[in-house]
C-alpha positions in Angstrom: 31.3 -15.1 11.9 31.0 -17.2 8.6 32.9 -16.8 6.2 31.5 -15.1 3.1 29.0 -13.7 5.4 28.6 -9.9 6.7 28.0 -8.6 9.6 24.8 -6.4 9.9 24.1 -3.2 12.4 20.7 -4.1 13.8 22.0 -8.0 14.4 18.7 -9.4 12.8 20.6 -12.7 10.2 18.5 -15.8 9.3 14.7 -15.5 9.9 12.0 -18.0 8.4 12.9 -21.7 7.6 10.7 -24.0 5.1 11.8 -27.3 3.9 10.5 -28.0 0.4 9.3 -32.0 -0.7 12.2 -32.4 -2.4 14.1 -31.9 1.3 15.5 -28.4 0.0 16.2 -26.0 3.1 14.8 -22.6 2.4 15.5 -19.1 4.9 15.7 -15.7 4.5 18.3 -13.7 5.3 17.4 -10.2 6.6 18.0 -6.4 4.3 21.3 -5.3 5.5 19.9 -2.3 6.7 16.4 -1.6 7.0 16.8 2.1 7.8 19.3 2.7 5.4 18.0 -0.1 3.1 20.2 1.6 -0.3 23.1 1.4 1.8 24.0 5.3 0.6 27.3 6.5 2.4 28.3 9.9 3.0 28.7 11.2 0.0 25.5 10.1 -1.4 27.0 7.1 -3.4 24.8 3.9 -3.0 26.7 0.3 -1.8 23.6 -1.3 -2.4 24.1 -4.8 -4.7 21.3 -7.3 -5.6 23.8 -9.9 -5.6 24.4 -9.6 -1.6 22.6 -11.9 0.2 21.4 -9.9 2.2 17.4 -9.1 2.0 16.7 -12.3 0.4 15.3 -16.2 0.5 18.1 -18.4 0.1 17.6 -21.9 -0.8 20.2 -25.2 0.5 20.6 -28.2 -1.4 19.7 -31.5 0.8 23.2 -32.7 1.0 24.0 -28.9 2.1 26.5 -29.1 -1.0 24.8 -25.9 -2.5 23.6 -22.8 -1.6 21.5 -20.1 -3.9 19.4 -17.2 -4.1 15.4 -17.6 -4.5 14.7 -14.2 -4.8 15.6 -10.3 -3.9 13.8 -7.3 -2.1 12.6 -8.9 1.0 13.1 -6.5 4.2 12.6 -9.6 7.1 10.8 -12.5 5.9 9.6 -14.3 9.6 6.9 -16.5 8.4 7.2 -19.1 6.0 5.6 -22.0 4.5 4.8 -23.7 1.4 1.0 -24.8 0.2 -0.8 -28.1 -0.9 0.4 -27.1 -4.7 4.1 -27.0 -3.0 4.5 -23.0 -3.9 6.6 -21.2 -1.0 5.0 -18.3 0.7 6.0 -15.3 3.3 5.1 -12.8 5.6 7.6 -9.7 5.0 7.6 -6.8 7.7 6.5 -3.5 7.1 9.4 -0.8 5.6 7.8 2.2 4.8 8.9 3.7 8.5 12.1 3.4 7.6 12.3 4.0 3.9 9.4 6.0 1.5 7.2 3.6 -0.5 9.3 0.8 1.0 6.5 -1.8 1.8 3.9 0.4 3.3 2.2 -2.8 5.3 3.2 -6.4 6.2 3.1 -8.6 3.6 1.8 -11.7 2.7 4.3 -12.8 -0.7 4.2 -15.6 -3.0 8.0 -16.4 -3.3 8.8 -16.9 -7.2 12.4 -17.2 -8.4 13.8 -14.4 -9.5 11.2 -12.1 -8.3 12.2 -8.6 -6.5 9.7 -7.9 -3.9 10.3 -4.2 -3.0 12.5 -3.6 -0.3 14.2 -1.4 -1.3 11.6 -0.5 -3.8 13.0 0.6 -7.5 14.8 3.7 -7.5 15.8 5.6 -10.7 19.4 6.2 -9.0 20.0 3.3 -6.4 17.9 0.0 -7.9 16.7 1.1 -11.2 16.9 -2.2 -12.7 14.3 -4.2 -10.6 10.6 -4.6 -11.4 8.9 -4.8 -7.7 6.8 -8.0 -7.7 3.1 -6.6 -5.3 2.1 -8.8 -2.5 -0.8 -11.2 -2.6 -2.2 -9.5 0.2 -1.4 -6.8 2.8 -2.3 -6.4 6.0 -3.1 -3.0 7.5 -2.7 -0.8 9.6 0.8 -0.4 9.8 2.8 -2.5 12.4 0.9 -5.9 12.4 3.9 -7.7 12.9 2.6 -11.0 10.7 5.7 -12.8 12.0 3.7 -17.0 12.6 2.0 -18.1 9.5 0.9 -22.2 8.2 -0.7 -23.6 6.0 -4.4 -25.4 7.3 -4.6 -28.9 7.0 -7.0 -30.6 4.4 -10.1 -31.0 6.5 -10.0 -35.1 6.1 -6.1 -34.6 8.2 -6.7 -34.4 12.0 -4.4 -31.5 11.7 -7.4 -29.2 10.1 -8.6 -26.6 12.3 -12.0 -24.9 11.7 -14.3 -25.5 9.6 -14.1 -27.3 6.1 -13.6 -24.5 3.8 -10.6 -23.8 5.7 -8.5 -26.1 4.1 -5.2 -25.1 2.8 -6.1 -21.4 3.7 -2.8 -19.7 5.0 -3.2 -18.8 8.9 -1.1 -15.8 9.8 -0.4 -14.2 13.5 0.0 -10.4 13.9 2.0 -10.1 17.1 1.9 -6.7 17.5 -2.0 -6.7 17.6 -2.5 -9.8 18.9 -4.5 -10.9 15.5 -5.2 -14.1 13.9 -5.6 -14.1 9.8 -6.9 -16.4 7.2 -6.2 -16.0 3.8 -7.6 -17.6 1.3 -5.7 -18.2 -1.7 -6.7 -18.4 -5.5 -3.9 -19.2 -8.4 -4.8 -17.7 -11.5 -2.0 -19.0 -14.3 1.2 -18.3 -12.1 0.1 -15.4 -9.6 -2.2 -16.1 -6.5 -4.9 -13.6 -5.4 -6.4 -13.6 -1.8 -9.4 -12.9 0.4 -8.1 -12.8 4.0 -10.4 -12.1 7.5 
């Protein structure tokens, strides 16, 4: 194992990869553990810490000379991609199975800096000091498994696929189900909303 890095009882490490324009190598790393996501021992004493890697996007430089956080409070982070405006998005995996109000559904998330996205969710006792950032758009029931997504093509790049108001609409797979998503996405000042189908 690597040092600096921990070993993690359900042997899920690095899921996801984008690479941003400016060659920037961006993965997540997977919650240490999703059905004990606070981490609370024995005695009821929590060993959860924001500052773990663990449950996060991490971002490495080009040169691989650095290595940082993105963001907190993502539970398994498969899919990801960034857009035609070069904003990084996700598919996070359902929680709530595991942990009460813990991402009830899959996830589609807009990755900002600094952003906690919920899992674990804010707790007065074990996390009281995060503010979870919602999801631009969830997809239910329970257990989709949204772990493929891209980004369509401009419809003048031979890459497009469907029609022409397809472009740059995010196209996520739900495994479990055997499901194919579009999403289309709308930025309002700094926050996307979405229509998916």
């Amino acid at each position: 194992m690597a040092q600096g890095w921990e070993e993690i009882p359900q042997n899920v490490d690095a899921v996801g990869l984008a690479i941003d324009r400016d060659g920037w190598i961006y993965f997540g790393l997977g919650t240490a553990n999703y059905a004990n996501a606070y981490l609370v021992d024995d005695a009821g004493n929590s060993k959860y810490d924001l500052k773990s890697d663990r449950g996060t996007i991490q971002r490495v430089s080009p040169d691989f000379s650095k290595r940082e956080t993105v963001c907190t409070g993502v539970r398994f982070p498969i899919g990801m991609a960034f857009n035609a405006n070069g904003d990084l998005f996700c598919t996070d995996q359902e929680g709530a199975t595991w942990l009460p109000n813990g991402n009830p559904f899959d996830e589609l998330l807009h990755i900002r800096e600094g952003q906690h996205y919920g899992f674990p969710p804010r707790h007065p006792k074990h996390n009281p000091s995060v503010i979870d950032e919602p999801s631009v758009y969830d997809y239910a029931p329970q257990h989709q498994s949204t772990c493929g997504m891209f980004f369509n093509a401009d419809e003048k790049n031979p890459a497009h696929i469907g029609p022409a108001y397809w472009s740059n609409n995010a196209i996520v797979t739900g495994e479990s189900r055997g499901k194919l998503w579009r999403a289309q996405l709308i930025k309002a000042d700094h926050r996307y909303v979405a229509q998916g189908q």
